[in-house]
TIVEX-653484 format. One line per 4 residues: number of its first residue (from 1); for each residue x, y, z of N, C-alpha, C. Coordinates in steps of 0.1 Angstrom, whole numbers. Example, Ala and Ser with C-alpha at 12.3 -4.5 7.8 and 13.67 -1.06 7.14 Angstrom:
2
1) 132 -57 78 123 -45 78 132 -33 78; 128 -22 71 137 -11 71 129 0 79 .
END
This chain:
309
1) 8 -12 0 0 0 0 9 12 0; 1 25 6 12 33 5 15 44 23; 23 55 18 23 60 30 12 68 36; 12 72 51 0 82 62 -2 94 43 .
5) 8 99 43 8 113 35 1 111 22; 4 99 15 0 96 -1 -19 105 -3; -19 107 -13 -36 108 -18 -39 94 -20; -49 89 -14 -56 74 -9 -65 74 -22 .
9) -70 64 -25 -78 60 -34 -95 62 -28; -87 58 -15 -105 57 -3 -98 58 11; -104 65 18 -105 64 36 -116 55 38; -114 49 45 -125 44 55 -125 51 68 .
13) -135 57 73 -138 64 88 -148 53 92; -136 46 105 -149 33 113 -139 22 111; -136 17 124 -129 5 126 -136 -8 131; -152 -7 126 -157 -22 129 -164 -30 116 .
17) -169 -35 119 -170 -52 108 -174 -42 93; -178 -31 93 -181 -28 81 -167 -18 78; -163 -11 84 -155 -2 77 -139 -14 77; -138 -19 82 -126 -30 79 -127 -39 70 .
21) -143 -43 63 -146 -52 52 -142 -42 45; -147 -29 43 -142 -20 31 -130 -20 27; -125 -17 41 -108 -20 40 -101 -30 33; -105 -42 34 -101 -55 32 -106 -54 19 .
25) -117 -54 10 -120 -58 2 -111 -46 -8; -111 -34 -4 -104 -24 -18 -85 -25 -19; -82 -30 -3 -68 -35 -6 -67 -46 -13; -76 -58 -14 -76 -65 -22 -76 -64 -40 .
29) -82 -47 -40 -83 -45 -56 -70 -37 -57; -61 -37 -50 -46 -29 -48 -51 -18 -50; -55 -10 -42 -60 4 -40 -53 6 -29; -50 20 -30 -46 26 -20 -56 34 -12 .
33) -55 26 2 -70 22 9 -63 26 29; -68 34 38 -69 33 50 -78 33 55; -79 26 70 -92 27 78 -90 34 90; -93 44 92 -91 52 105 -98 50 118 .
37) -95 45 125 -103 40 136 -102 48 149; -118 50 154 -116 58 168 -115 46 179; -116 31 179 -118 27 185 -130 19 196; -141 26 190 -151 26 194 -163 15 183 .
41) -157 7 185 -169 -1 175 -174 -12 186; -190 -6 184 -202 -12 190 -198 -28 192; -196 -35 182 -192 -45 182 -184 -54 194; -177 -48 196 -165 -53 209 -176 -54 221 .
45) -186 -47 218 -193 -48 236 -202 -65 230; -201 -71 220 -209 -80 221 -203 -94 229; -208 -97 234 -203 -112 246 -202 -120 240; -211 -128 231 -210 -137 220 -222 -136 211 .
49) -219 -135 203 -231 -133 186 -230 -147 182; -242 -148 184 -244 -167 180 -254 -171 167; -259 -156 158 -264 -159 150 -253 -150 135; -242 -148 137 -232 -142 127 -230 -155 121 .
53) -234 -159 109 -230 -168 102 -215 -175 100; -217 -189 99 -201 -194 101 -194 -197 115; -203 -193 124 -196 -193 132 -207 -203 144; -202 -218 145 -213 -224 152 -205 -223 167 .
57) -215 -221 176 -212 -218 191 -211 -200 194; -211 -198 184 -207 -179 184 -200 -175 182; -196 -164 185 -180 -160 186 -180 -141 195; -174 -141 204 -169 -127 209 -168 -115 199 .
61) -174 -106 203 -174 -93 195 -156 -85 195; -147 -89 206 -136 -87 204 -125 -94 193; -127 -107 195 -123 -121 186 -128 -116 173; -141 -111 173 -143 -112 157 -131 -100 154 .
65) -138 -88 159 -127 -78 155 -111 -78 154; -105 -86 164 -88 -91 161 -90 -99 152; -101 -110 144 -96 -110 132 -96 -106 118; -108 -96 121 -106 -83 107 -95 -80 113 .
69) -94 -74 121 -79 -64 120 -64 -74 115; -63 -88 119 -53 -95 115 -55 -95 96; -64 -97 95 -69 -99 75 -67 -85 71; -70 -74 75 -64 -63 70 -55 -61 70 .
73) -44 -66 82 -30 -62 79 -22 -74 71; -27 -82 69 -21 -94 61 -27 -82 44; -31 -78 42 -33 -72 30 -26 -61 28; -16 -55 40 -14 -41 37 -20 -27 38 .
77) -31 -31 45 -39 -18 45 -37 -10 56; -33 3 62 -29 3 74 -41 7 82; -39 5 94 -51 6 104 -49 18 112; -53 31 109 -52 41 114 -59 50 129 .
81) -51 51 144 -54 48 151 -58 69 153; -71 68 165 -75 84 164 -88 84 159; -91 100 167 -106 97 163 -106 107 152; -114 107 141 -112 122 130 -119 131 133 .
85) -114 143 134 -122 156 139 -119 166 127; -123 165 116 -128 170 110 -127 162 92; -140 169 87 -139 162 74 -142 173 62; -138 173 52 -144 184 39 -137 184 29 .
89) -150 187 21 -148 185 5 -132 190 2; -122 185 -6 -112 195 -12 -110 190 -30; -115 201 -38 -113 197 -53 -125 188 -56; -119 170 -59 -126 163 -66 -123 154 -51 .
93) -121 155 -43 -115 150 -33 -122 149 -13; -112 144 -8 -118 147 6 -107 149 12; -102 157 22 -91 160 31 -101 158 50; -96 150 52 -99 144 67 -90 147 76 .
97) -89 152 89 -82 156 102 -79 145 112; -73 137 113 -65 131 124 -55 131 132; -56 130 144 -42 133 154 -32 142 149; -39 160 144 -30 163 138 -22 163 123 .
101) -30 153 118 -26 148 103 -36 152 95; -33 154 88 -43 158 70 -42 142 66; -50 140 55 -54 127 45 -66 132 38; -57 126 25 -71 132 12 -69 120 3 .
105) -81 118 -2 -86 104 -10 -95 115 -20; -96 102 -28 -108 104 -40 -123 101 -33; -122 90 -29 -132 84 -23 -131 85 -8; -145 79 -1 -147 84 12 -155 70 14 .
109) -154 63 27 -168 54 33 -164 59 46; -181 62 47 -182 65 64 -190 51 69; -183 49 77 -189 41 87 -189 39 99; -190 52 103 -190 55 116 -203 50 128 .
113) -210 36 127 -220 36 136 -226 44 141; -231 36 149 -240 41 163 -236 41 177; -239 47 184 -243 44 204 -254 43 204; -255 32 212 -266 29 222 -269 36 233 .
117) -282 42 233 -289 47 244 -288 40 260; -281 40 270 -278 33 278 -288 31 290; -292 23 297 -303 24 309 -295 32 321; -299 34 332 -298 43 343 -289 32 353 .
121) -279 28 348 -271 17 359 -258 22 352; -254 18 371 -236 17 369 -228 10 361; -219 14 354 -210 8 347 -220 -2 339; -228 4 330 -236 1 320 -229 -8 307 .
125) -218 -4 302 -216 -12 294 -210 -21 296; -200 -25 307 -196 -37 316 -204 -45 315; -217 -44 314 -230 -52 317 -236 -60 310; -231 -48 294 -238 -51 282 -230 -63 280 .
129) -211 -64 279 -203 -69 278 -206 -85 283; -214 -86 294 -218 -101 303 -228 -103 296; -237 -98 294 -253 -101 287 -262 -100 300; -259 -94 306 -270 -87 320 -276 -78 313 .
133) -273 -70 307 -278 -60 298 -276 -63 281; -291 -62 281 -287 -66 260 -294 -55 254; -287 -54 241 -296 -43 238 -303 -45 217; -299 -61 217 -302 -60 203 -312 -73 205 .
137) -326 -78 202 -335 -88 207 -334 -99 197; -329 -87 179 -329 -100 168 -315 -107 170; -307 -99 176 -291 -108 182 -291 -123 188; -299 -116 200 -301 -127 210 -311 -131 219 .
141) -319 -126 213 -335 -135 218 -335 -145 220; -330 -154 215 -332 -169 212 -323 -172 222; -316 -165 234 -310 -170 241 -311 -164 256; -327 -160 255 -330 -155 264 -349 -165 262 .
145) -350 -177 261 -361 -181 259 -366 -187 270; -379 -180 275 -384 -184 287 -377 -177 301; -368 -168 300 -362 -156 310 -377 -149 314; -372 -144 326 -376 -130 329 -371 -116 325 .
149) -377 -109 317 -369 -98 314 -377 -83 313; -369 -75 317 -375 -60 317 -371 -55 306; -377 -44 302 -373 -35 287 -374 -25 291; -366 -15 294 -365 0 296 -367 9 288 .
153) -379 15 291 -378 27 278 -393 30 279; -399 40 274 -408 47 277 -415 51 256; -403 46 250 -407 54 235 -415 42 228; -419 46 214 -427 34 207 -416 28 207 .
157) -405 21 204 -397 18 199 -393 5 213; -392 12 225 -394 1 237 -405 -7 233; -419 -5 233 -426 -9 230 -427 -20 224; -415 -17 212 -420 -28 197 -406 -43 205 .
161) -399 -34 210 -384 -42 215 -395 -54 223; -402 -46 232 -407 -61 242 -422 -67 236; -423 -61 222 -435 -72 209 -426 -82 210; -415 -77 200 -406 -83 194 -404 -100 203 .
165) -399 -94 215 -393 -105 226 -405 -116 231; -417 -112 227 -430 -118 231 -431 -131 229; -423 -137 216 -425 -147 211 -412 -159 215; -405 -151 223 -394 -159 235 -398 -161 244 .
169) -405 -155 249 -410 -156 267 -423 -146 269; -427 -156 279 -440 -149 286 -442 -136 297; -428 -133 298 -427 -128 314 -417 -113 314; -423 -106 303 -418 -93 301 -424 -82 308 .
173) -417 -71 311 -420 -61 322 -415 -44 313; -425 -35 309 -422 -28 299 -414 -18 316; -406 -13 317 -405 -3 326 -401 9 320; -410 25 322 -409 34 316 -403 45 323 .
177) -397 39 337 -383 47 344 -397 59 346; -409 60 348 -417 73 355 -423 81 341; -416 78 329 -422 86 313 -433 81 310; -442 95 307 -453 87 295 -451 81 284 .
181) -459 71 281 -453 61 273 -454 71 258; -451 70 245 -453 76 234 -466 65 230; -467 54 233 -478 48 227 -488 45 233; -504 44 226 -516 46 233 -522 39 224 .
185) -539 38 227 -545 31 220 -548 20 217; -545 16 201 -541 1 198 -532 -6 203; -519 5 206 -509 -1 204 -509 -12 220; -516 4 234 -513 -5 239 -527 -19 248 .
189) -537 -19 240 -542 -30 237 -533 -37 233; -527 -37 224 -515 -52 216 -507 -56 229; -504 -48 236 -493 -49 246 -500 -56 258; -509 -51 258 -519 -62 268 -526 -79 266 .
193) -523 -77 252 -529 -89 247 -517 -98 248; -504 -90 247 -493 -106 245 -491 -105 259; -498 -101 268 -493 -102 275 -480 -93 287; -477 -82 284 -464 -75 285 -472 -67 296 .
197) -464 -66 312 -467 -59 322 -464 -41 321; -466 -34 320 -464 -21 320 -462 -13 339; -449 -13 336 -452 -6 351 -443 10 348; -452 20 356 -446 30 352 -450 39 368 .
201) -443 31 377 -442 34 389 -427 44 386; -422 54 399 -403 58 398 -397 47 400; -384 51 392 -375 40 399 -362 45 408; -359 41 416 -351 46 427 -333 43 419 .
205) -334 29 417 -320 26 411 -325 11 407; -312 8 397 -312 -1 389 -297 -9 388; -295 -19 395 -285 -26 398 -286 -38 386; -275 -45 382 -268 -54 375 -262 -59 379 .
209) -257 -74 380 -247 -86 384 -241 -92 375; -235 -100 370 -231 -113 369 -237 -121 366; -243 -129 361 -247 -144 370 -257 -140 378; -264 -131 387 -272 -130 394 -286 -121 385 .
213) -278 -112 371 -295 -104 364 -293 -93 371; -307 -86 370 -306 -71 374 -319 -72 385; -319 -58 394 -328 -57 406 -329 -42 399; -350 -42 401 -350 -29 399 -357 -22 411 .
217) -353 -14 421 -357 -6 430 -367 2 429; -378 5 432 -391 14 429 -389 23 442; -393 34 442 -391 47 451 -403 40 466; -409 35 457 -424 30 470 -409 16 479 .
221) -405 11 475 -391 4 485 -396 -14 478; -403 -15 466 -404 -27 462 -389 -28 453; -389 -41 448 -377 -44 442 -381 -58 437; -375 -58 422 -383 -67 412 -372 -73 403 .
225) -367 -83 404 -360 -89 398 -359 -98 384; -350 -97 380 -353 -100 364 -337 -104 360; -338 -115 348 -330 -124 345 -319 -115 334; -323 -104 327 -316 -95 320 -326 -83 315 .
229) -316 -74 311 -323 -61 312 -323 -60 296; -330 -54 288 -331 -49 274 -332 -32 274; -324 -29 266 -323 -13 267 -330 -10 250; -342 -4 259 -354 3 245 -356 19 243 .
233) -346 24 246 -339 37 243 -334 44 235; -330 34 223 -331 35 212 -314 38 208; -310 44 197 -295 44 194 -300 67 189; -281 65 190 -277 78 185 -269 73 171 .
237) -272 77 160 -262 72 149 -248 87 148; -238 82 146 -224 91 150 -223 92 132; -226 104 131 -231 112 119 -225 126 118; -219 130 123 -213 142 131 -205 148 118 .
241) -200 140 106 -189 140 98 -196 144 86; -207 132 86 -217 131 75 -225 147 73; -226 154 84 -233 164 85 -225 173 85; -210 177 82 -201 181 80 -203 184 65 .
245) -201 171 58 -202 171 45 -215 167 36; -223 177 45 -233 178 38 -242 164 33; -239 155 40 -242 139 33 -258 143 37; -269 137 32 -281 137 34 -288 128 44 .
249) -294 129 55 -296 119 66 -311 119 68; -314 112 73 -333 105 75 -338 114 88; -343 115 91 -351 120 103 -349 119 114; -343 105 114 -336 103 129 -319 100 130 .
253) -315 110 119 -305 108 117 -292 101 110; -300 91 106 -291 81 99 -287 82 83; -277 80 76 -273 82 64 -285 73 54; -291 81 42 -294 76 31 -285 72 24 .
257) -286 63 16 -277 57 7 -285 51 -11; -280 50 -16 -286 44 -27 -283 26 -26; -287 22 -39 -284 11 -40 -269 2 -37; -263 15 -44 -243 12 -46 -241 13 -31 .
261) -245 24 -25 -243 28 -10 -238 45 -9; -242 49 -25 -237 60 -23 -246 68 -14; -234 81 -12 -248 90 -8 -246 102 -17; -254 110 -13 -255 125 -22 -243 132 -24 .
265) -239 132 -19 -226 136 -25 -213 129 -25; -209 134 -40 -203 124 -49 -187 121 -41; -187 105 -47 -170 102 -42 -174 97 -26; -186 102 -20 -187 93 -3 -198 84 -5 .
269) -191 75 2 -203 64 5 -203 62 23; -214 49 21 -215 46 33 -220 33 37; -219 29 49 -220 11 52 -223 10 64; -234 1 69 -229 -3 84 -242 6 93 .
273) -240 5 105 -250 8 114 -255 24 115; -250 34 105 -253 49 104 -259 47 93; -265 38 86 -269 39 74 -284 37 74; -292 37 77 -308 31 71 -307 15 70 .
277) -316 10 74 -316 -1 77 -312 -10 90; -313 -24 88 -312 -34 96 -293 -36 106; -297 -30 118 -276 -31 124 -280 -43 128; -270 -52 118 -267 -64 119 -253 -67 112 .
281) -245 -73 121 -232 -76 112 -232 -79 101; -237 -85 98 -235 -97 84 -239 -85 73; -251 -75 78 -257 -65 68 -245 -55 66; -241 -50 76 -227 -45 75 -217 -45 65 .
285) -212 -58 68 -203 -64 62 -205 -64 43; -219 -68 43 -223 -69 24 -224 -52 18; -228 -43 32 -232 -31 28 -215 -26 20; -205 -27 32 -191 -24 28 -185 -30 13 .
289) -187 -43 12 -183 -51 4 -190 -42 -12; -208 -42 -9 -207 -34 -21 -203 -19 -23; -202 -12 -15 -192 -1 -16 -182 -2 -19; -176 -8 -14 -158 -11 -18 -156 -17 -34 .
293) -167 -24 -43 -169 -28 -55 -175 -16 -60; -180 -8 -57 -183 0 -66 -175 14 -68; -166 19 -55 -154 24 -59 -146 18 -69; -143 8 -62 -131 1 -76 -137 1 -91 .
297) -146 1 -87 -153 2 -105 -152 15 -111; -155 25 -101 -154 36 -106 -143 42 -115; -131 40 -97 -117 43 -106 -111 34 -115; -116 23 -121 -111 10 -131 -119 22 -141 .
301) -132 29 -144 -140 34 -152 -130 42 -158; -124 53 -143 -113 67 -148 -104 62 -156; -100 47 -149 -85 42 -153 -85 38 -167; -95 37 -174 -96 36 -188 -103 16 -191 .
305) -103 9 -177 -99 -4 -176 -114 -13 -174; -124 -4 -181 -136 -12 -187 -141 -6 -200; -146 -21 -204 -155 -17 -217 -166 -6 -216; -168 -2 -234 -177 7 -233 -189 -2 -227 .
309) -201 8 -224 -217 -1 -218 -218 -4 -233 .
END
């Protein structure tokens, strides 16, 4: 590949399963390709993903990620450590800010995820890391079948988390931490029909174990125990860059994309959990994979190195 200073063919902004597939896949087309990573990919909090294809028994969200990172550097791609604090158009181009460094490419993939909305407990994502706390149901539902479990959250979106979970267990507890709920009506007839307790008493505090589940404290001095906690709070998509560069985003934030993955403005794409649609690894991973083929195609287009249509 080449050096920090060179004009890149593509950046990747995002060091988890999608922005390292990009990586991997455009150093494979000998592009001159880096992935800048802040370090923060959602991914590492997972304990074990047992529906990521290929992988029977599961596999750790850290594990997975040491071995993207080992397959990108077996390619040459370098893995650029820092978080980017700033991004913008230059020419036909992009010039990005890291640790003090400039980098400019032709091309651009943001894949900068999401954060999770976290519940009101200590050392919250320690928790997430055990599966005392979960926060994805199409992840790992199926490994919470017949538990006791609470859903925190007060928005439609809690709501749909503990539908969702209905069909694993009977013994869900919607808790709306004291908020009006955003849903009424039908909705929550549905919610009564599967079954789903609604308590929207205060809550005093919210403790997490081990091996022991979570205790939730009510101000009246009850305390209600439950096998794991589900956080229905919903996500923040880390778009901060995208909105920099004018990239076009959905209502709650998240990057539009086309089919290729582009977005509205030319030369950036995007992949992975800031994008519209389903955060799921695997979705991730295909989103990158076709971005990273449709750059290369592009510059094969400039390079003279396809037929006419």
């Amino acid at each position: 590949m080449t050096g920090e200073n060179d004009f890149f063919d593509c950046l990747v902004v995002g060091g988890g399963p999608a922005g390292m597939t990009a990586g991997l896949f455009l150093a494979r087309f000998r592009r001159r390709v880096a992935v800048l990573d802040e370090g923060e990919s959602r991914a590492a909090a997972i304990p074990r993903s047992h529906n990521h294809p290929a992988f029977p028994g599961g596999i750790n969200g850290e594990a997975l990620l040491a071995r993207l990172r080992a397959q990108l550097a077996e390619f040459g791609a370098p893995l650029l450590s820092g978080a980017v604090t700033g991004a913008a158009r230059e020419g036909e181009g992009f010039l990005l800010r890291q640790n003090g460094r400039e980098l400019r490419a032709r091309h651009l993939v943001l894949a900068t995820g999401v954060r999770d909305r976290m519940p009101p407990v200590a050392n919250a994502e320690a928790h997430v890391r055990t599966g005392t706390i979960r926060q994805c149901p199409i992840c790992d539902a199926y490994e919470v079948i017949d538990k006791r479990l609470a859903v925190i959250g007060a928005k439609k979106c809690s709501a749909g988390e503990a539908m969702f979970l209905s069909t694993y267990t009977d013994d869900i507890t919607l808790v709306t931490l004291s908020e009006t709920p955003e849903w009424g009506g039908e909705d929550a007839a549905r919610l009564d029909s599967a079954g789903i307790r609604l308590e929207t008493r205060p809550v005093a505090g919210i403790t997490a174990e081990e091996g022991s589940g979570a205790h939730i404290r009510f101000t009246d001095g009850e305390e209600l125990a439950y096998d794991a906690l589900y956080s229905g709070l919903g996500i923040e998509p880390r778009t901060r860059l995208a909105r920099a560069l004018g990239v076009e985003l959905t209502g709650d934030g998240r990057i539009i994309t086309d089919s290729r993955q582009r977005t509205n403005v030319e030369g950036c794409f995007a992949a992975g959990d800031a994008v519209t649609g389903l955060n799921q690894i695997a979705v991730a991973m295909a989103q990158a994979e076709i971005a990273a083929v449709n750059i290369h195609n592009t510059l094969r287009e400039a390079e003279g190195r396809c037929l006419t249509p």
